[in-house]
C-alpha positions in Angstrom: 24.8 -19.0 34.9 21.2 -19.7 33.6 18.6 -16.9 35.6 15.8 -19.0 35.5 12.0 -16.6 36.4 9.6 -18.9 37.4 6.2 -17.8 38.3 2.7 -19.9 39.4 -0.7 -19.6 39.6 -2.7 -18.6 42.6 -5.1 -21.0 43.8 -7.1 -19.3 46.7 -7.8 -15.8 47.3 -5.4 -15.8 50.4 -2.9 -17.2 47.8 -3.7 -14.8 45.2 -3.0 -11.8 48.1 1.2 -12.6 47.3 3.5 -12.9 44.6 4.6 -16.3 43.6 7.7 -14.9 41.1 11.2 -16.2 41.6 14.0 -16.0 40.7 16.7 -19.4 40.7 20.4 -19.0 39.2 21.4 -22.9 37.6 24.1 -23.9 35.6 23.8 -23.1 31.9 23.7 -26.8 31.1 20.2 -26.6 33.5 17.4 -29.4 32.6 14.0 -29.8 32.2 14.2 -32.3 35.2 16.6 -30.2 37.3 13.4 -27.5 37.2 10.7 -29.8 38.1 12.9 -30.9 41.2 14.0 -27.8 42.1 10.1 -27.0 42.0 9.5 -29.8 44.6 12.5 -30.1 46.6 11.9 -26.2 47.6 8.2 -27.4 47.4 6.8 -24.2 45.5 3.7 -25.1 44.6 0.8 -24.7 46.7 -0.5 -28.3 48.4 -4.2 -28.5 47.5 -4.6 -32.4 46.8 -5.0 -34.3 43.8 -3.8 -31.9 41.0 -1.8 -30.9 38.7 0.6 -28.3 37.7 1.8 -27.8 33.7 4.9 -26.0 33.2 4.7 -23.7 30.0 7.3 -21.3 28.4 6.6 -17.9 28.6 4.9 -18.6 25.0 2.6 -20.6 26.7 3.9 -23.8 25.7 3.4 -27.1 27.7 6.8 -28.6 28.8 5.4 -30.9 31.8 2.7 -32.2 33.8 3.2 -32.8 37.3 0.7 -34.4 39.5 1.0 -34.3 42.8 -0.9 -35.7 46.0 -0.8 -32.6 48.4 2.8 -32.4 49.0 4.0 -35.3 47.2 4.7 -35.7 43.6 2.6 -38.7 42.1 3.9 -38.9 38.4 5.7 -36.3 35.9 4.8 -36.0 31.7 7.1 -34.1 29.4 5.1 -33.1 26.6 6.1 -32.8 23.0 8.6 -35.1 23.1 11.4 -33.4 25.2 13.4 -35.8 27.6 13.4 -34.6 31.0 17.3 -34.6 31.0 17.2 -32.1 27.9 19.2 -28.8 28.7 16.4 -26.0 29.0 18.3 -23.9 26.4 17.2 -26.4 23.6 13.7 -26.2 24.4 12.9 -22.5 25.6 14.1 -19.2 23.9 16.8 -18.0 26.3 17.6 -14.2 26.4 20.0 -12.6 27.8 20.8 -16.1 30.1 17.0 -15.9 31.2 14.4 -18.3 30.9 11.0 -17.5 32.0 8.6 -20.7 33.3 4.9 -20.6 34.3 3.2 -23.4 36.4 -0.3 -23.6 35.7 -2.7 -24.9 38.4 -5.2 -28.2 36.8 -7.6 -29.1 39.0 -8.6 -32.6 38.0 -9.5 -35.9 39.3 -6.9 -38.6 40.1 -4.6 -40.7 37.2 -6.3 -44.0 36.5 -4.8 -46.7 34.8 -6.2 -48.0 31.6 -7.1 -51.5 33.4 -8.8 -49.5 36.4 -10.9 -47.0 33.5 -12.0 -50.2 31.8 -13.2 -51.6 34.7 -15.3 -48.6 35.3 -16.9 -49.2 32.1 -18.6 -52.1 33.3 
């Protein structure tokens, strides 16, 4: 088993007034995309619109970016290259059978595409 410590940021002082650090036991074998759904099937991260949440290593390390529309997830990013279906052990240092994972609240305005930014151009 693969004790995964997963902690978020606040984003509201009545947030900020409780922990947000858990703890989920996966399979050794655990992926970068079994994380993100776990985050979002036990719906984790606090619903405050158009945002979006980066999932670092405990280095501080961007793994993701996960946008969401209040509850709903709108699109997910893995940066640097690792596929989402990449076992967590080959991306993050792993001690002991831990992992420890930050999402980071970004406050931002919504995707566009490339066709809809030109068009904003004029």
């Amino acid at each position: 088993m693969l004790t995964v410590r997963v902690d978020r940021d606040s984003v509201t002082m009545g947030d900020a007034a409780v922990s947000h650090l858990i703890t989920w036991h996966l399979e050794d074998d655990a992926t970068l995309a079994a994380v993100v759904r776990r985050t979002v099937d036990g719906r984790y991260l606090a619903s405050v619109g158009s945002v979006g949440w980066v999932l670092r290593t405990d280095e501080g390390r961007p793994l993701v970016l996960l946008r969401m529309e209040w509850e709903k997830p709108v699109s997910v990013t893995s940066f640097a290259h690792f596929p989402l279906d990449q076992p967590l052990e080959t991306i993050v240092a792993v001690r002991q059978s831990h992992v420890h994972l930050h999402w980071s609240y970004v406050l931002g305005a919504p995707t566009l595409s490339w066709d809809e930014f030109v068009a904003q151009l004029g």
